[in-house]
TORTI-190976 format. One record per residue (C-alpha): z, y negated, x; residue in three letters; residue number from 0. Coordinates in steps of 0.02 Angstrom, whole numbers, plus 50000, padded with zeros to 5 digits. Layout:
// residues N
<r><zz>Z</zz><yy>Y</yy><xx>X</xx><kedo>ALA</kedo><kolpa>NUM</kolpa></r>
...
// end
This chain:
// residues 200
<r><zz>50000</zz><yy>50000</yy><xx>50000</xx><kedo>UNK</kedo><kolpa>0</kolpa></r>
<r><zz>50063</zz><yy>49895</yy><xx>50135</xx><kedo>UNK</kedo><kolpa>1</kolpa></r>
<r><zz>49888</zz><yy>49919</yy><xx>50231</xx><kedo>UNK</kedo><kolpa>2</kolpa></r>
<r><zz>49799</zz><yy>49898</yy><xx>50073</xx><kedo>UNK</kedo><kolpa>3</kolpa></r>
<r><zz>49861</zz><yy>49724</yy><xx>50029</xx><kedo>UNK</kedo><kolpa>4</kolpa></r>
<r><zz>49810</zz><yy>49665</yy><xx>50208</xx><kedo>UNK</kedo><kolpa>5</kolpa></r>
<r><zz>49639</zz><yy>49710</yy><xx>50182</xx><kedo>UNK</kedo><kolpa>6</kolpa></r>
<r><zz>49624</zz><yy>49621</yy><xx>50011</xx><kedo>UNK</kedo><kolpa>7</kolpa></r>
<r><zz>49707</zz><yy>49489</yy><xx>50106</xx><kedo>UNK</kedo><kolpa>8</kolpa></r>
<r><zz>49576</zz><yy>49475</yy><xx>50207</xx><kedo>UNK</kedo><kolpa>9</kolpa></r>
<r><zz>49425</zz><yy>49515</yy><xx>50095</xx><kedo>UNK</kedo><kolpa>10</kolpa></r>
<r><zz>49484</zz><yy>49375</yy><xx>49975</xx><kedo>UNK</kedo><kolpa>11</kolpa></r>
<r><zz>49529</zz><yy>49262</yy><xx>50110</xx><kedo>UNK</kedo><kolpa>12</kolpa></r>
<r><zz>49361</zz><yy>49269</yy><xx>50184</xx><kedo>UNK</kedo><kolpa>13</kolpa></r>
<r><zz>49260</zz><yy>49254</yy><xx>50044</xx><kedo>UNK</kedo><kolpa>14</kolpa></r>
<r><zz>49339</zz><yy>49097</yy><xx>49969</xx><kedo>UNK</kedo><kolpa>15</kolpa></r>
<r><zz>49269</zz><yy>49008</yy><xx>50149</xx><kedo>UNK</kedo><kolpa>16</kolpa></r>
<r><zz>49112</zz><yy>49081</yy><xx>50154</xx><kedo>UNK</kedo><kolpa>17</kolpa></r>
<r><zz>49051</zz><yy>49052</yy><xx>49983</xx><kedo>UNK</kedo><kolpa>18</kolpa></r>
<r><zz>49064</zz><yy>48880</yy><xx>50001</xx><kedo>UNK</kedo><kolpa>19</kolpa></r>
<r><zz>48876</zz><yy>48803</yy><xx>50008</xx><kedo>UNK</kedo><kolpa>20</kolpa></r>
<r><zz>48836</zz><yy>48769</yy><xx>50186</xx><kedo>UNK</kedo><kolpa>21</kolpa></r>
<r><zz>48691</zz><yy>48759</yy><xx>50296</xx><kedo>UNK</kedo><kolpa>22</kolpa></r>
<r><zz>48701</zz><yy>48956</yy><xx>50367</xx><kedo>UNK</kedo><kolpa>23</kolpa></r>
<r><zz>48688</zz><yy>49013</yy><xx>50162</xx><kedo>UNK</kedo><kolpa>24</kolpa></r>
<r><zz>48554</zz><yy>48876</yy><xx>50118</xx><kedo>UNK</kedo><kolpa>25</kolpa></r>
<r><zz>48439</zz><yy>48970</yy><xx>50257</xx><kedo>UNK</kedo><kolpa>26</kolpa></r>
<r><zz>48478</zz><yy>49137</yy><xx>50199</xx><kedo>UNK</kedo><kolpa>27</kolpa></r>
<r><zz>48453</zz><yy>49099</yy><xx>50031</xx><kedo>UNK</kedo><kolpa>28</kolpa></r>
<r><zz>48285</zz><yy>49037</yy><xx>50071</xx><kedo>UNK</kedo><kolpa>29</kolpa></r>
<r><zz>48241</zz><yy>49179</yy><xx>50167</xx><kedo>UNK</kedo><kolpa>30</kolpa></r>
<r><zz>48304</zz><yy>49297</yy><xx>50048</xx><kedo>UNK</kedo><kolpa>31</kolpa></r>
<r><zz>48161</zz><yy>49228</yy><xx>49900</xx><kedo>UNK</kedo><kolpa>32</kolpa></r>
<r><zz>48029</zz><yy>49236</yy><xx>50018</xx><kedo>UNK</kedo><kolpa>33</kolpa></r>
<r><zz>48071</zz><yy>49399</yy><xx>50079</xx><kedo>UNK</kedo><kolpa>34</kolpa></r>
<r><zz>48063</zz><yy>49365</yy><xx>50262</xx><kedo>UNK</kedo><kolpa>35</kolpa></r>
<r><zz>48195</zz><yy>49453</yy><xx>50396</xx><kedo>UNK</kedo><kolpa>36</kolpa></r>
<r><zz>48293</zz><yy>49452</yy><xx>50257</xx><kedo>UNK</kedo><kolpa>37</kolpa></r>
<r><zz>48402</zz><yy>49611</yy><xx>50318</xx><kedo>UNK</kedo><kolpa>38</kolpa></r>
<r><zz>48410</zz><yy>49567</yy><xx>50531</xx><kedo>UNK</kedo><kolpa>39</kolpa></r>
<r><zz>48482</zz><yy>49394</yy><xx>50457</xx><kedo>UNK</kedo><kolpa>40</kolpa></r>
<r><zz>48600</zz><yy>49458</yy><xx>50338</xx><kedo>UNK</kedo><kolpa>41</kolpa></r>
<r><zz>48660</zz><yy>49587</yy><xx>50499</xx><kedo>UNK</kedo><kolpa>42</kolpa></r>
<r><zz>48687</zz><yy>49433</yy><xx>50613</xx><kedo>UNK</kedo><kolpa>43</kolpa></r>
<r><zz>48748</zz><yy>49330</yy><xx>50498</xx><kedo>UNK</kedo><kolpa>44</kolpa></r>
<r><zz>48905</zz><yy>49498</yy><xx>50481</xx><kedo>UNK</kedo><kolpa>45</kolpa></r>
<r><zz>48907</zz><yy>49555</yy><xx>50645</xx><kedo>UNK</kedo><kolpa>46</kolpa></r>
<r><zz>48928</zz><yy>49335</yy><xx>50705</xx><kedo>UNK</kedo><kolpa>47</kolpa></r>
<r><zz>49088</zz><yy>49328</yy><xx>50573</xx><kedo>UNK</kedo><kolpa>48</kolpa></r>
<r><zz>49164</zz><yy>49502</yy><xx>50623</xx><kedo>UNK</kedo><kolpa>49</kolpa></r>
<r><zz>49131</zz><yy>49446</yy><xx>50818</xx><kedo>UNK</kedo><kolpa>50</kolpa></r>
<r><zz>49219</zz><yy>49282</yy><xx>50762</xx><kedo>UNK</kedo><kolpa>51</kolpa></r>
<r><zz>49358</zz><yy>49348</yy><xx>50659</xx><kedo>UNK</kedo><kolpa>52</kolpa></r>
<r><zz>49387</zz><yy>49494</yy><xx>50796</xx><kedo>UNK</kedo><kolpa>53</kolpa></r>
<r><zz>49379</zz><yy>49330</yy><xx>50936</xx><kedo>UNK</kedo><kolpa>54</kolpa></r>
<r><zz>49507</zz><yy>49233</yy><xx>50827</xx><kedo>UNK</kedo><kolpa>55</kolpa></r>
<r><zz>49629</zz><yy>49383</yy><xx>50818</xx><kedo>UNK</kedo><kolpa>56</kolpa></r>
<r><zz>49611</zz><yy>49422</yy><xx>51000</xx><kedo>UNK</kedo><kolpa>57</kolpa></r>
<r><zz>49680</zz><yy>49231</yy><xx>51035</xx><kedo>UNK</kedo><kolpa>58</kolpa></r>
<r><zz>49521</zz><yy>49116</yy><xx>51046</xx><kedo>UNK</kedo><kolpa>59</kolpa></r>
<r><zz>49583</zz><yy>49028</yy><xx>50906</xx><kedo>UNK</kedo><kolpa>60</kolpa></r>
<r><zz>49704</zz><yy>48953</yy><xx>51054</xx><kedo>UNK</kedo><kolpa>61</kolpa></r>
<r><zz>49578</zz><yy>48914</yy><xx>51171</xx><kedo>UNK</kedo><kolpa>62</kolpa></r>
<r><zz>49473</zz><yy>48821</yy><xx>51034</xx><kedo>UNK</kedo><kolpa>63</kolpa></r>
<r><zz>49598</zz><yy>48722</yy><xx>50980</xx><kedo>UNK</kedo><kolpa>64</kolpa></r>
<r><zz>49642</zz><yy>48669</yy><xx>51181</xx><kedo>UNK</kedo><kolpa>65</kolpa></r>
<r><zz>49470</zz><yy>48638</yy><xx>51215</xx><kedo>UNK</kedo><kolpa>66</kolpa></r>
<r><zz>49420</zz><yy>48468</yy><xx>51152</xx><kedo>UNK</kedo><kolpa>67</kolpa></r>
<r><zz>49247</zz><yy>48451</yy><xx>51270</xx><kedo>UNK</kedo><kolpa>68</kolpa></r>
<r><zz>49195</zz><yy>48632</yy><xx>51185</xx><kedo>UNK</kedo><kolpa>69</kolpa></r>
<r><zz>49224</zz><yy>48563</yy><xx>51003</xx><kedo>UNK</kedo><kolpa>70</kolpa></r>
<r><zz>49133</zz><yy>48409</yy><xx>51051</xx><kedo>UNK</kedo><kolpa>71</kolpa></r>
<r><zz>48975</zz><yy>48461</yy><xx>51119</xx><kedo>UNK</kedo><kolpa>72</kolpa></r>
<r><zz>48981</zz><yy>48590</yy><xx>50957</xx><kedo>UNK</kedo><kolpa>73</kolpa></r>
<r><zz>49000</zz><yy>48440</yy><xx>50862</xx><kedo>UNK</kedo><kolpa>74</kolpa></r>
<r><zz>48858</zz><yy>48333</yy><xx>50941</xx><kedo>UNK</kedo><kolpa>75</kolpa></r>
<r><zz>48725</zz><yy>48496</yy><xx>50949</xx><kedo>UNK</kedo><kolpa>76</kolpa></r>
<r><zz>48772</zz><yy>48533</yy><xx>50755</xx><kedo>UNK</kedo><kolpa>77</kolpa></r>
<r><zz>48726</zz><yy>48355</yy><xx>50716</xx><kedo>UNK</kedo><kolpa>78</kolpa></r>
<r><zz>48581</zz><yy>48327</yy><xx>50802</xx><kedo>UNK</kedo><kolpa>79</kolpa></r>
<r><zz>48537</zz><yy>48520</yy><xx>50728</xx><kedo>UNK</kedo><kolpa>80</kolpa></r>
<r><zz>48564</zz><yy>48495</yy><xx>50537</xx><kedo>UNK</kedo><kolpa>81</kolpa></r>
<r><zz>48487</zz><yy>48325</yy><xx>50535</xx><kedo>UNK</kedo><kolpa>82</kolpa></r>
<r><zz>48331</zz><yy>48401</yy><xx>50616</xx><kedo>UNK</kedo><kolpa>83</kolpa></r>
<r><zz>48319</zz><yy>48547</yy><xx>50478</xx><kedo>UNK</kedo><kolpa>84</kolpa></r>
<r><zz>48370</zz><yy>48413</yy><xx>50343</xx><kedo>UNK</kedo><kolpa>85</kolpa></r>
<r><zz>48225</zz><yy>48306</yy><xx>50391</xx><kedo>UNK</kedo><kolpa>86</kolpa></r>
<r><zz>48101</zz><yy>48455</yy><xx>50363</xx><kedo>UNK</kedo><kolpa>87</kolpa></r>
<r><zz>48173</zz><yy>48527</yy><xx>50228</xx><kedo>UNK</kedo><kolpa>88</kolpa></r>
<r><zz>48165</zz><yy>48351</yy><xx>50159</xx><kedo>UNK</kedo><kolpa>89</kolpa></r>
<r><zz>47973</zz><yy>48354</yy><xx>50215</xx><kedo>UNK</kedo><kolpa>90</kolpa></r>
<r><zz>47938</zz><yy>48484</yy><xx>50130</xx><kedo>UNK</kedo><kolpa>91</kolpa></r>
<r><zz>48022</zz><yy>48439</yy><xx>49965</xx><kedo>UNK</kedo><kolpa>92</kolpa></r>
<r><zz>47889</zz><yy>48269</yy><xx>49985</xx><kedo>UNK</kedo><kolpa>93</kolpa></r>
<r><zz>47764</zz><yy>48395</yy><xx>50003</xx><kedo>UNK</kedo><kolpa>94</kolpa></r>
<r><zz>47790</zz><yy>48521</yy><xx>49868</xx><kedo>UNK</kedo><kolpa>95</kolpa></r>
<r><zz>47721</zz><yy>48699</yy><xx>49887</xx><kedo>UNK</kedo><kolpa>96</kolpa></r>
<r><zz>47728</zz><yy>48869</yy><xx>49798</xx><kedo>UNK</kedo><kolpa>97</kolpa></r>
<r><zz>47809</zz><yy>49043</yy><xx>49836</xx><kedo>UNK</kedo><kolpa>98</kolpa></r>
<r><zz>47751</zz><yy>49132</yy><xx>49985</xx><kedo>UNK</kedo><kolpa>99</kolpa></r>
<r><zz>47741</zz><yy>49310</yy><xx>49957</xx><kedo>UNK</kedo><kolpa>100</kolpa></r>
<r><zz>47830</zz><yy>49431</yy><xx>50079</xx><kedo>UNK</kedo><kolpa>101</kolpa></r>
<r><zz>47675</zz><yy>49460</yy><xx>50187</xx><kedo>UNK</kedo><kolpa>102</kolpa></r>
<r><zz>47631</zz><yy>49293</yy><xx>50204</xx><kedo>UNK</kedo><kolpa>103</kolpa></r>
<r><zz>47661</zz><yy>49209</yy><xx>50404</xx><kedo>UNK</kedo><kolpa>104</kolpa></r>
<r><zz>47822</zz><yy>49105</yy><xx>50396</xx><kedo>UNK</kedo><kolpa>105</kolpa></r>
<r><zz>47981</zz><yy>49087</yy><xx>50541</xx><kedo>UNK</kedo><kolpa>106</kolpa></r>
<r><zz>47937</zz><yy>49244</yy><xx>50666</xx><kedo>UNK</kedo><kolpa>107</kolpa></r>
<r><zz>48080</zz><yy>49336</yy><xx>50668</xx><kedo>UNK</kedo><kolpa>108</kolpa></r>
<r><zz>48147</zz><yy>49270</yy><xx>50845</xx><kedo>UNK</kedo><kolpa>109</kolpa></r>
<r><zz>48137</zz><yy>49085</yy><xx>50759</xx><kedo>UNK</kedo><kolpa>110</kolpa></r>
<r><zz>48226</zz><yy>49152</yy><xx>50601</xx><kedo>UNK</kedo><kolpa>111</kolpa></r>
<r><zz>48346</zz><yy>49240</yy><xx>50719</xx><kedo>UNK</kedo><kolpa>112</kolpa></r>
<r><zz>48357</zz><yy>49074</yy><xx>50836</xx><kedo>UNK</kedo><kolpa>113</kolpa></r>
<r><zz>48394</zz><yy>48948</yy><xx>50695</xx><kedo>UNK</kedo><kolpa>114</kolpa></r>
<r><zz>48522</zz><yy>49085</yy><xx>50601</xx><kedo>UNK</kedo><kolpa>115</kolpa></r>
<r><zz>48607</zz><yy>49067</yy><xx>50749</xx><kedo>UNK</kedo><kolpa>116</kolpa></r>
<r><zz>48601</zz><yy>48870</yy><xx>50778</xx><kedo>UNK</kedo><kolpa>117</kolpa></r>
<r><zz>48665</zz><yy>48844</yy><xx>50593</xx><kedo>UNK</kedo><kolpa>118</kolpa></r>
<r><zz>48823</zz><yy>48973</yy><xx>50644</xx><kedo>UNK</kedo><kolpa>119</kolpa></r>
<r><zz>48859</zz><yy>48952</yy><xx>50809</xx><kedo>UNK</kedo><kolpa>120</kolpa></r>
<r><zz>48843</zz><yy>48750</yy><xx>50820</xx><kedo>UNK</kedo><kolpa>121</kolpa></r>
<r><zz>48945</zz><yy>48728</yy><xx>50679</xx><kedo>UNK</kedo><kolpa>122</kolpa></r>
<r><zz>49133</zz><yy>48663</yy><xx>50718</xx><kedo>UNK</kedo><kolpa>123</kolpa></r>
<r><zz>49175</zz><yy>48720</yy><xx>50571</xx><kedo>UNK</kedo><kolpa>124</kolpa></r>
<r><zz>49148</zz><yy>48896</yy><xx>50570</xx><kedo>UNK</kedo><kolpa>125</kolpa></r>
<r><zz>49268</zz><yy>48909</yy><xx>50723</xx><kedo>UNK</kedo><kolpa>126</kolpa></r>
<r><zz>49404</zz><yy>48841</yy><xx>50633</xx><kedo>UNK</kedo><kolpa>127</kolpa></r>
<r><zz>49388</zz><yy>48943</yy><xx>50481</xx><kedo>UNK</kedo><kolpa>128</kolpa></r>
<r><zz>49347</zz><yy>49115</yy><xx>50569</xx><kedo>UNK</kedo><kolpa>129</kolpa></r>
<r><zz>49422</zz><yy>49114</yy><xx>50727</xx><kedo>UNK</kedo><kolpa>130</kolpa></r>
<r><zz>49563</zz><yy>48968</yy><xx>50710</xx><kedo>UNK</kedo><kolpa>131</kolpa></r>
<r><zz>49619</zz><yy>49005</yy><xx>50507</xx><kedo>UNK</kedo><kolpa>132</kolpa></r>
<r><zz>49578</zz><yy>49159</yy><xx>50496</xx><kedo>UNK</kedo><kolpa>133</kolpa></r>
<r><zz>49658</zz><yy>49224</yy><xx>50657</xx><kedo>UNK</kedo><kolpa>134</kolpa></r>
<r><zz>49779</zz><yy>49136</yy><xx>50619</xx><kedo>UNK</kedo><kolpa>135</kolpa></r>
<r><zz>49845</zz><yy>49214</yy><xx>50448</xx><kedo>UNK</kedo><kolpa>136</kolpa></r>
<r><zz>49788</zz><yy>49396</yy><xx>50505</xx><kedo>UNK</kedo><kolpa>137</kolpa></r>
<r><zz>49915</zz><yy>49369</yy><xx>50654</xx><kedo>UNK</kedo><kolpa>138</kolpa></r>
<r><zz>50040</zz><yy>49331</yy><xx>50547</xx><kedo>UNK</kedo><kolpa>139</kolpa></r>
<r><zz>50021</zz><yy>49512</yy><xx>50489</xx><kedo>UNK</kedo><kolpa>140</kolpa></r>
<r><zz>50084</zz><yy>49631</yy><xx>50622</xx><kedo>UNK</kedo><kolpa>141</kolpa></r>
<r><zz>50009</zz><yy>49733</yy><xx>50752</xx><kedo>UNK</kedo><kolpa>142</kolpa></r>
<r><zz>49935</zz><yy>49854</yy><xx>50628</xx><kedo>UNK</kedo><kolpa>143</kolpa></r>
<r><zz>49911</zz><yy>49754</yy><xx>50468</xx><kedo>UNK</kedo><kolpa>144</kolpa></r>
<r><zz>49785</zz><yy>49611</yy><xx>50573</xx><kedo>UNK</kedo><kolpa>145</kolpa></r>
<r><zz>49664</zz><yy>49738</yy><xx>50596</xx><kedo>UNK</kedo><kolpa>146</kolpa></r>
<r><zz>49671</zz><yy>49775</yy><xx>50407</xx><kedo>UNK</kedo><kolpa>147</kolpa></r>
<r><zz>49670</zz><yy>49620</yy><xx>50387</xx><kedo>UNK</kedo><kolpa>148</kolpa></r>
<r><zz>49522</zz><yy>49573</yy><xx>50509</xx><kedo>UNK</kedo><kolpa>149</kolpa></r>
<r><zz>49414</zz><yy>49734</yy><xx>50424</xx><kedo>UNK</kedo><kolpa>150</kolpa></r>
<r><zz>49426</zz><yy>49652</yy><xx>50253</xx><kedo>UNK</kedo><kolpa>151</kolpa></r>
<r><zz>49351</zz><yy>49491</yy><xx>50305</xx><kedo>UNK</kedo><kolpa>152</kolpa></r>
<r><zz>49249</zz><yy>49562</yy><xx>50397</xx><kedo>UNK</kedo><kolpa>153</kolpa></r>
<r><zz>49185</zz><yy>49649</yy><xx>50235</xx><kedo>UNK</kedo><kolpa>154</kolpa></r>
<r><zz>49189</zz><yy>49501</yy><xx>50152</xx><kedo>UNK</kedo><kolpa>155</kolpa></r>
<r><zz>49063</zz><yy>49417</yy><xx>50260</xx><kedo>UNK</kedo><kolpa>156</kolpa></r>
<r><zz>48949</zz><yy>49572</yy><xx>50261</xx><kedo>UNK</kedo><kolpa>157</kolpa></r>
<r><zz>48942</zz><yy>49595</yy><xx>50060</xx><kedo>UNK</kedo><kolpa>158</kolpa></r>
<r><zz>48925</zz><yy>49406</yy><xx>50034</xx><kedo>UNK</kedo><kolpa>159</kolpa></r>
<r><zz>48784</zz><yy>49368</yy><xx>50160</xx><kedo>UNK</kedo><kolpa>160</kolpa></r>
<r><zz>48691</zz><yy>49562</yy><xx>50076</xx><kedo>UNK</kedo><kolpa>161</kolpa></r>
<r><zz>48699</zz><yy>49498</yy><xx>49910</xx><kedo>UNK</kedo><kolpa>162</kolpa></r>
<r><zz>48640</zz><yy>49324</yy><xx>49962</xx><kedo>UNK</kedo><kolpa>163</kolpa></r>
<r><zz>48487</zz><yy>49372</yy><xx>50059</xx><kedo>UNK</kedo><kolpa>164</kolpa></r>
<r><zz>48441</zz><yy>49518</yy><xx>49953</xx><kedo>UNK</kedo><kolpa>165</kolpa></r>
<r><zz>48503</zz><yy>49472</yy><xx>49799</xx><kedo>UNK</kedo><kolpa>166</kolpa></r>
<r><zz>48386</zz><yy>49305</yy><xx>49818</xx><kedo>UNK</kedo><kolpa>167</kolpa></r>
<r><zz>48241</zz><yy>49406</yy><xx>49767</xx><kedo>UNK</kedo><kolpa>168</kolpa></r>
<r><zz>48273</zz><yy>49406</yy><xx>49589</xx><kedo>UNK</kedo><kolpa>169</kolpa></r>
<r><zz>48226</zz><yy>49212</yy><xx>49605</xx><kedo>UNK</kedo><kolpa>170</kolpa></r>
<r><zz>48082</zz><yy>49242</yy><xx>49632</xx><kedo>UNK</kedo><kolpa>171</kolpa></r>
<r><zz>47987</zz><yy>49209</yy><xx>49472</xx><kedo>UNK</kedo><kolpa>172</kolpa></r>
<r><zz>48066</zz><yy>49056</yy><xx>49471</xx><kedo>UNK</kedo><kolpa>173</kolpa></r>
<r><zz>47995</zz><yy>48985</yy><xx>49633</xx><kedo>UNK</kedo><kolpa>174</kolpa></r>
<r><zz>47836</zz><yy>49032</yy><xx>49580</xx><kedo>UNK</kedo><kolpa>175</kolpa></r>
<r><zz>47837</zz><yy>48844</yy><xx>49541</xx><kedo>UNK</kedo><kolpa>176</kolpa></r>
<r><zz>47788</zz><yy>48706</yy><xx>49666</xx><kedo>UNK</kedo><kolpa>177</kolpa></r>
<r><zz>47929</zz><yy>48601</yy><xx>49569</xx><kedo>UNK</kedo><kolpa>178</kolpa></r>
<r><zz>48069</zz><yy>48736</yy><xx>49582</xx><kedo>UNK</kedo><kolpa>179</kolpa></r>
<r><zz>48045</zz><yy>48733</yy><xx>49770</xx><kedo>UNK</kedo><kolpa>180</kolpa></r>
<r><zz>48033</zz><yy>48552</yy><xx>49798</xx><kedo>UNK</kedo><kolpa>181</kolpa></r>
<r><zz>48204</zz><yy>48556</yy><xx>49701</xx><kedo>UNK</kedo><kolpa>182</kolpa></r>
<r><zz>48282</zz><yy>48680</yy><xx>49816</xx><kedo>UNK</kedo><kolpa>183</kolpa></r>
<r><zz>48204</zz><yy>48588</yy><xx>49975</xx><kedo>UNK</kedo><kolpa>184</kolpa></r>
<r><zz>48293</zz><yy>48439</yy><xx>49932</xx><kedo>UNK</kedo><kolpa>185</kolpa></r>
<r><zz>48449</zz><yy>48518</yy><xx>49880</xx><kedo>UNK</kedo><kolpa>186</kolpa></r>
<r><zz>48440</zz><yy>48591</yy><xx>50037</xx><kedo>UNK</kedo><kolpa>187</kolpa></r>
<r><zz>48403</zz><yy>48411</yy><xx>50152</xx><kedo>UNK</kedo><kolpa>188</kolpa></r>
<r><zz>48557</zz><yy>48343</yy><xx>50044</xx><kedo>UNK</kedo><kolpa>189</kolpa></r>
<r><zz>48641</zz><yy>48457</yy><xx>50101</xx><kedo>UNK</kedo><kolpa>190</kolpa></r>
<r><zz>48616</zz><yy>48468</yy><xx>50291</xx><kedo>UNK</kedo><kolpa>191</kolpa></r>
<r><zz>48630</zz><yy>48299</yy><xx>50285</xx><kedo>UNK</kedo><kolpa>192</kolpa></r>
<r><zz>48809</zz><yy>48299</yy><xx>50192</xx><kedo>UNK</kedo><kolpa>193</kolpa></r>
<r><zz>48868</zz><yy>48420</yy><xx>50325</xx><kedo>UNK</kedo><kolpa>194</kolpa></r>
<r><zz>48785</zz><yy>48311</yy><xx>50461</xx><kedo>UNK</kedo><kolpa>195</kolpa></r>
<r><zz>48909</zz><yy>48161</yy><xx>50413</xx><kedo>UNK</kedo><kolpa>196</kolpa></r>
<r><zz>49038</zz><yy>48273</yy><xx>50376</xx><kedo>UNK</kedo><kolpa>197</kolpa></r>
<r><zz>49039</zz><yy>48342</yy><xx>50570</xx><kedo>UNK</kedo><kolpa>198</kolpa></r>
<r><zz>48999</zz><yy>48194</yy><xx>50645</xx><kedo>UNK</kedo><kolpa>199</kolpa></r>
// end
């Protein structure tokens, strides 16, 4: 039981921070409806939070938090990143377009794998909710119940990030619209650009 309730600690703590709209789930989402890399982004996107959460646990939560230059050029490199993406996602909401089916050339999979990877990695953010918060409360656990604890968010991230990029596919009649996708392209500039001020 004891083990148990660390792991739905963790599941549910982990999935009320990742749900959250943010840049890393605006790309996946868009990947997901056109059916591109969908499943190598939804395994980075798990196997980044379980290195994260296992990282936090492990006491990098410490060093992040003494490391003001590391936070900083995270900080500067995330800005400079989403207001890049926002500008082109803002392009092509100006520009309109229609669904691409699955076959069609879009990111190669070492871009989509490149800029999955920008949106988690040069986010402040995520290292103070994975590897700072998180570590945090699943050390408060015990020796054994942390690792329950770190397993369930782990999960967490995993089922979220599945459901996201392969659950996006049901959209798809949708954005069979040019309008519906200039919608989501500007939805998505808002909100790299949100995130932008919001880190800087």
């Amino acid at each position: 039981m004891f083990l148990s309730a660390d792991f739905a600690a963790g599941f549910a703590t982990s999935l009320a921070l990742i749900v959250a709209i943010g840049s890393q789930n605006a790309f996946v989402l868009r990947q997901g409806i056109l059916r591109q890399h969908v499943a190598a982004l939804v395994l980075f996107c798990a196997a980044s939070d379980a290195l994260l959460i296992v990282a936090g646990i492990a006491g990098a939560g410490a060093l992040v938090r003494g490391s003001p230059l590391f936070m900083e050029i995270t900080r500067i490199g995330g800005v400079l990143f989403l207001t890049t993406y926002g500008l082109l996602a803002a392009r092509r909401a100006l520009q309109g377009g229609v669904l691409q089916a699955a076959d069609t050339p879009g990111l190669s999979l070492g871009a989509a794998l490149a800029s999955c990877s920008a949106f988690t990695f040069l986010n402040p953010h995520v290292y103070l909710d994975t590897v700072v918060l998180l570590g945090s409360v699943a050390n408060q656990r015990g020796d054994a119940g942390r690792w329950w604890f770190a397993t369930g968010a782990a999960l967490a991230s995993a089922v979220w990030f599945a459901a996201l990029g392969f659950g996006a596919r049901w959209l798809q009649p949708v954005f069979a619209r040019p309008l519906a996708w200039r919608v989501l392209d500007g939805l998505i500039a808002l909100t790299m650009f949100a995130l932008a001020v919001m880190v800087w």
